[in-house]
C-alpha positions in Angstrom: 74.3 -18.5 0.5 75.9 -19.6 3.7 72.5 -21.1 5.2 72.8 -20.0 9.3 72.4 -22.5 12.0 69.1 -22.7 14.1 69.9 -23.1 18.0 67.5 -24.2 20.0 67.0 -24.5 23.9 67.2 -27.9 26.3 65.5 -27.5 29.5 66.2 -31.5 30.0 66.7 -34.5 27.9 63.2 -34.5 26.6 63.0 -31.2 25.5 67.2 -32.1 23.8 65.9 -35.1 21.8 62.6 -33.0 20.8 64.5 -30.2 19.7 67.2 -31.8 17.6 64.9 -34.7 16.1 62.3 -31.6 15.1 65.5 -30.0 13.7 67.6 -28.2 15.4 71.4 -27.9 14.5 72.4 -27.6 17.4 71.2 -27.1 21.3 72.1 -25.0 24.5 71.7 -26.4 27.8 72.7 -25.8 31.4 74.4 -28.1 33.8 73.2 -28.0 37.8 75.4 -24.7 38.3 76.8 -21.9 36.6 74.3 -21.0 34.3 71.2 -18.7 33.9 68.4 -21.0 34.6 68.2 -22.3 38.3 64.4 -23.4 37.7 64.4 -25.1 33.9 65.2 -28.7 34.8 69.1 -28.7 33.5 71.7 -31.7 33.3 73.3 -33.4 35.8 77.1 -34.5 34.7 75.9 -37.9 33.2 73.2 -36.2 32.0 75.1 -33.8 30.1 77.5 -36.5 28.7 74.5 -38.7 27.0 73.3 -35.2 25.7 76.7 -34.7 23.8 76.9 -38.2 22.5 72.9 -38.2 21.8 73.7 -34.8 19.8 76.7 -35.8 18.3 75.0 -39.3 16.6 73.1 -36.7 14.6 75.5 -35.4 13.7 74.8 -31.8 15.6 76.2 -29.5 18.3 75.5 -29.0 22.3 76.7 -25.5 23.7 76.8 -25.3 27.7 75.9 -22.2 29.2 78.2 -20.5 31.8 76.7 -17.4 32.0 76.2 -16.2 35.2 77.8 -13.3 37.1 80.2 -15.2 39.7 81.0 -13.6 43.1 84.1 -15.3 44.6 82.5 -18.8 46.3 81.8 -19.8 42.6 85.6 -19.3 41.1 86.7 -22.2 43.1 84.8 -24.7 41.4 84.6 -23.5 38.0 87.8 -25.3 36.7 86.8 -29.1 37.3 83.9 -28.1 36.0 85.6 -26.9 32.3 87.6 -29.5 32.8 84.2 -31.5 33.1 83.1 -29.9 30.1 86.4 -30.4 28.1 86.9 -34.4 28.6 82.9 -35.0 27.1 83.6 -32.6 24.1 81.2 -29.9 24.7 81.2 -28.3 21.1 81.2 -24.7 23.0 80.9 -22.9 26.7 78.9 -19.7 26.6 80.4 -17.0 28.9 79.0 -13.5 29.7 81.9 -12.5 32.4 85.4 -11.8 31.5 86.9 -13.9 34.3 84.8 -17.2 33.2 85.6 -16.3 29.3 89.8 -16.5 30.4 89.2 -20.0 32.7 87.1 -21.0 29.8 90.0 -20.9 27.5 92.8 -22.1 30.1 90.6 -24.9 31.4 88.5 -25.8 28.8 91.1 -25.1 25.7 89.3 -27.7 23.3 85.5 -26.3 23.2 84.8 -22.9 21.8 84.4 -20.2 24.0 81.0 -18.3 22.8 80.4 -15.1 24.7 76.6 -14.7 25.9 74.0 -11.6 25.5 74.5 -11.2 28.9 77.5 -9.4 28.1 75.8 -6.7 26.5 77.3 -7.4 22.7 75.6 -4.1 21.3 78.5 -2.8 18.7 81.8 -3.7 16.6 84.0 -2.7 18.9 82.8 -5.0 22.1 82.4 -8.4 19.2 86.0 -7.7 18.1 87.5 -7.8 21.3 85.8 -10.6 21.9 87.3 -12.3 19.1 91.0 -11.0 20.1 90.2 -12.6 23.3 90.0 -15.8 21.8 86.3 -15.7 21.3 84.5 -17.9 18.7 81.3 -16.6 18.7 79.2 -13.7 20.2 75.7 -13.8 20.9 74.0 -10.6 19.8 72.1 -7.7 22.6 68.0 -8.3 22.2 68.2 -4.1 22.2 69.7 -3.9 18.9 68.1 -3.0 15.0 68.7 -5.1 11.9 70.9 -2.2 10.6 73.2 -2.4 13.6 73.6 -5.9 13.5 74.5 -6.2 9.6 77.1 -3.3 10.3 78.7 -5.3 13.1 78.9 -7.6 10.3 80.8 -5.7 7.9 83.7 -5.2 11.3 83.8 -8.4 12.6 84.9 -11.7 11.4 84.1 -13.3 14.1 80.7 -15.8 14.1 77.4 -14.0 15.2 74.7 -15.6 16.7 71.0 -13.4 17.3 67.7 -14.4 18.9 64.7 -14.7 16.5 61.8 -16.2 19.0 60.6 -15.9 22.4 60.3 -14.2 25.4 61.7 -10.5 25.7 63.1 -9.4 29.2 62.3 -5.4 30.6 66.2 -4.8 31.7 68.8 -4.6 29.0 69.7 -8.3 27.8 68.7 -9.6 30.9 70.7 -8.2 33.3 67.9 -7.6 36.2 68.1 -6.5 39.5 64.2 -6.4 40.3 63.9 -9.9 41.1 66.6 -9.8 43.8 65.4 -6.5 45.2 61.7 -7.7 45.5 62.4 -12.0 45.8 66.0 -12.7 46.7 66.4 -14.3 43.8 68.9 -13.5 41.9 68.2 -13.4 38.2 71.8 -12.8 37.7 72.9 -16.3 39.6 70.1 -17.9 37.4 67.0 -17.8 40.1 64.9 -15.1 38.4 61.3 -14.8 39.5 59.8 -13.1 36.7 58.3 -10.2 38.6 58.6 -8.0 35.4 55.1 -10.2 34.6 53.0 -9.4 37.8 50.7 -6.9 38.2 51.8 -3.4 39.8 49.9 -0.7 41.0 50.9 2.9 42.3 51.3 3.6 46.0 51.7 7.2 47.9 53.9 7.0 50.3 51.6 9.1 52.9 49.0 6.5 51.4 49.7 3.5 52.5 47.6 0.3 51.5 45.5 2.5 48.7 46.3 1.1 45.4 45.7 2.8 42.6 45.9 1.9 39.1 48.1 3.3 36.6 46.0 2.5 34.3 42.3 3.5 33.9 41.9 -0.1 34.7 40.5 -2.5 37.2 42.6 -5.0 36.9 45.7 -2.7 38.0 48.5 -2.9 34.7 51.4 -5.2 34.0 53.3 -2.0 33.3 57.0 -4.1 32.2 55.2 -7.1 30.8 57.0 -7.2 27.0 55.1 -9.1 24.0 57.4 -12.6 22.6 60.0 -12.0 20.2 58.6 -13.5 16.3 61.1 -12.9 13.4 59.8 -15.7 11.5 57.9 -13.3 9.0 61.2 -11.6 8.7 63.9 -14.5 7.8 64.8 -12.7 4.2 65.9 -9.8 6.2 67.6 -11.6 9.4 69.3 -13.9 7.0 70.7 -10.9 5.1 72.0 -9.9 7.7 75.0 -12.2 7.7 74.7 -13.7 11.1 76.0 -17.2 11.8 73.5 -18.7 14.3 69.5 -17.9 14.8 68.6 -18.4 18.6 65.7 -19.8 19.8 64.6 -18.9 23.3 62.9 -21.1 26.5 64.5 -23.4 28.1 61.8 -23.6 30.5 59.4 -24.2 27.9 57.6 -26.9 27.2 58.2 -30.6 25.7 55.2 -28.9 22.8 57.2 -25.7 22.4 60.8 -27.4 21.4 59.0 -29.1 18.6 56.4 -26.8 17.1 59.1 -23.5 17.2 62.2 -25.5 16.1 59.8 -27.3 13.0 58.4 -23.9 12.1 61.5 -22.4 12.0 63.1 -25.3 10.7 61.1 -25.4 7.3 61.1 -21.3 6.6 64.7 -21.6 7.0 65.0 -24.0 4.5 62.4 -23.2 2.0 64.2 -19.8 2.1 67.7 -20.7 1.1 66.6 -23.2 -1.3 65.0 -20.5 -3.6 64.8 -16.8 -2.2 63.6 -15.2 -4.9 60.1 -17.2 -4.4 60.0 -17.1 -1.1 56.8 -16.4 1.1 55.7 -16.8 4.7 53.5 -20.2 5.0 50.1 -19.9 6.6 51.0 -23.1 8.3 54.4 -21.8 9.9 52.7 -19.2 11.8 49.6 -20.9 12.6 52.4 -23.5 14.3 53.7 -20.7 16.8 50.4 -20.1 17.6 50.0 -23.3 19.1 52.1 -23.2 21.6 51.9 -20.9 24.6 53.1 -17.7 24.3 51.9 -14.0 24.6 51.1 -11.5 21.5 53.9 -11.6 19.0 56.5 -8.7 18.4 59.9 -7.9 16.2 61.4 -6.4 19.4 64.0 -4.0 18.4 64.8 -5.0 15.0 63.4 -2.5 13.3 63.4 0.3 15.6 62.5 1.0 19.0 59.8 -1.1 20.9 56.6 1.6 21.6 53.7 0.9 24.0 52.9 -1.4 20.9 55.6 -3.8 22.0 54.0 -4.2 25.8 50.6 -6.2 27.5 49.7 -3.7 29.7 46.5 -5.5 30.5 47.5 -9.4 31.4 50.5 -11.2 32.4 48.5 -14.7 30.8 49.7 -16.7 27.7 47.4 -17.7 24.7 47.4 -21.1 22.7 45.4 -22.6 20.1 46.3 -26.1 20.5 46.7 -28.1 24.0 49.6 -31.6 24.1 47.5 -34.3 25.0 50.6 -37.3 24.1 53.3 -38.4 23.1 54.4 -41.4 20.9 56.7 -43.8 22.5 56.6 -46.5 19.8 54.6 -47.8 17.2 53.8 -50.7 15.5 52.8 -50.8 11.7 51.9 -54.2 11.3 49.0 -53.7 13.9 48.6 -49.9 13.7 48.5 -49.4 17.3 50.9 -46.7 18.9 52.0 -46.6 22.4 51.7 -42.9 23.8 52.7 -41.4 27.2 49.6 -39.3 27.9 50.1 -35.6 29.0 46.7 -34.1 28.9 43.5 -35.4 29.5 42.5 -37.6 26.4 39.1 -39.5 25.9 37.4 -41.1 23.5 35.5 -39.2 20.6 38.1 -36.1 20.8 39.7 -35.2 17.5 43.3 -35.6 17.5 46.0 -33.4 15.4 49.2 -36.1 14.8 52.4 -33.6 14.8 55.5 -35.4 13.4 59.7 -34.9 13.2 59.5 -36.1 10.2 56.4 -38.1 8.9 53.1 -36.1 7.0 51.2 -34.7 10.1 47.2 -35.6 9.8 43.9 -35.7 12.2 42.0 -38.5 13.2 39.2 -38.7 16.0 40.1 -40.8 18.7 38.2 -44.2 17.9 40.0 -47.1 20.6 42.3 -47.3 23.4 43.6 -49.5 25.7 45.7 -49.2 28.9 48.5 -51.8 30.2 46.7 -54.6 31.0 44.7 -54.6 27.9 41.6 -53.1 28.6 39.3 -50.8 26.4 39.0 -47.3 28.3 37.0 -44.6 27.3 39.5 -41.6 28.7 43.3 -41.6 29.9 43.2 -39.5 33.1 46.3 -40.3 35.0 49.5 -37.7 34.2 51.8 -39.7 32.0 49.7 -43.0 31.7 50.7 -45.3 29.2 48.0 -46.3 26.8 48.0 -48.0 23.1 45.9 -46.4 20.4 44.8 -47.7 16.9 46.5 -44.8 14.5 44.3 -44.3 11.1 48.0 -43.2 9.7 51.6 -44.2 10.2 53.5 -42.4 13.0 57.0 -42.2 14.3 58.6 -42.0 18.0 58.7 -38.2 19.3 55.1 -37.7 17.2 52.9 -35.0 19.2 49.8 -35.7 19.7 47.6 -32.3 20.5 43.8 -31.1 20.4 42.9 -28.0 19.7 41.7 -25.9 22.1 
């Protein structure tokens, strides 16, 4: 069994290292322009060169997203930025418009061109003329089933990469015009607004300023608010499936996020392909994913088509069971004491859950710590204060340290 990749997103550099130290094979990312995600933190040009050497030390791969919709002010600059992309060995340039995908290829001829789910990939005949193209991947439609995808399959050749996890979008893969009409911002030039999350009401036009709710409702109705995507419970039948590459969504997610998804999925993946005739669904992996912030949990279109089951008609909020109060900077075993970066309120007396790359995860209550000058404090209040801790267990850079909530 061919075992597939897992991809994972990089808002920034944190959430990079995170992702491919929690294991990841590989990341996507997004320079300052010319990709999808105006508002998730993305990489300035040195930036993205210490994420491709970073990546490549492990031993792993860094696609760059180039996936927006370009009118004619953007074609001017795209080729010193392939070139860009070409002399620091970007492993692969995601593309969703035909005019990128054929610069891609003439400017950037050493990085694989992988053609993004904004192009609407939804059948054989779209993937293979990807691939005659000069495609080396393409990223599957969200709106597709299981069945579809394992036909597409038995056509192409070419690699195929799907999303397993995260957020689902209300206009087919993505490609939105209700944030322009009602913001400006255009989701299609990376500067969505989300508006498909706020809460809408129904006005008569001979009516104006009565709001009524669609809804039987006073709280109005989040009428295009979609559950997550969660195909963990599923990886038997996703990895059937034959695809090359399982995608990961949120690259404005969190630091908290990039590990606990990536692990989770990390671990299923590999306890499947090790033995898949005894495979089962850990308690553990799911309780994972719900410790993180996300909304109700859905299989999208995999196995048919979404209902009013699939939407939140009633919030636009998230839900977590577990809040990151730290992170681990460095740690010294012959004292014990850690040095962690705090990123949540932490005192003394709370019960802390220790949440590793690669070292046993544990619990401890939170006994001693000290700030930079030495002194004993009873609570860590100031964002990203540096304090030292005495750890009742060994820990490891990159550890998580959260509280429930």
């Amino acid at each position: 069994m061919k075992k597939p990749e897992l991809l994972a997103p990089a808002g920034n550099m944190e959430k990079l290292k995170m992702a491919l130290l929690y294991g990841a094979d590989a990341v996507y990312l997004g320079g300052k322009a010319f990709g999808l995600r105006a508002f998730g933190g993305n990489f300035s040009h040195e930036e993205l060169k210490e994420a491709i050497e970073f990546a490549h030390g492990l031993g792993k791969k860094v696609y760059v997203t180039v996936n927006i919709f370009p009118h004619n002010d953007d074609i001017g600059r795209l080729p010193e930025y392939l070139q860009f992309l070409n002399r620091i060995q970007a492993d692969a340039v995601l593309a969703a418009d035909l005019g990128v995908a054929a610069m891609a290829k003439q400017y950037a001829p050493d990085v694989e061109l992988h053609i993004s789910t904004q192009a609407n990939n939804t059948n054989w005949a779209a993937v293979n003329a990807w691939a005659e193209l000069g495609a080396k991947r393409v990223v599957l439609a969200r709106e597709m089933s299981l069945a579809e995808v394992r036909e597409i399959r038995e056509k192409c050749s070419v690699e195929l990469e799907m999303f397993v996890h995260g957020a689902m979008c209300i206009s087919y893969s993505g490609r939105c015009l209700m944030s322009n009409y009602l913001t400006g911002r255009d989701a299609n030039r990376g500067s969505c607004a989300q508006p498909c999350r706020w809460n809408y009401a129904l006005v008569e036009e001979k009516r104006p300023g009565q709001y009524f709710p669609v809804l039987e409702d006073e709280r109005g109705t989040y009428i295009f608010n979609s559950k997550d995507m969660c195909l963990l419970p599923y990886l038997p039948d996703v990895i059937a499936s034959g695809v090359d590459s399982l995608k990961i969504e949120g690259r404005m997610k969190s630091v908290h996020y990039a590990a606990s998804v990536v692990k989770a999925y990390r671990e299923a993946i590999d306890s499947y392909c090790e033995a898949p005739d005894r495979f089962t669904v850990r308690q553990s992996w799911l309780e994972e994913l719900d410790k993180v912030s996300h909304r109700a949990y859905t299989t999208g279109f995999y196995y048919g088509r979404p209902t009013d089951k699939d939407q939140i008609y009633g919030t636009s909020s998230y839900t977590q069971t577990s809040d990151f109060v730290g992170l681990v900077l460095d740690y010294d075993s012959a004292t014990g004491f850690a040095v962690v970066e705090q990123r949540n309120n932490m005192k003394l007396g709370q019960e802390l859950e220790i949440f590793q790359p690669k070292l046993p995860g544990c619990r401890q209550i939170l006994q001693e710590m000290y700030n930079d000058q030495g002194e004993a404090i009873d609570v860590a209040p100031h964002p990203q204060q540096r304090v030292k801790i005495r750890m009742e267990h060994p820990v490891e850079p990159y550890a998580i340290l959260r509280r429930d909530v």
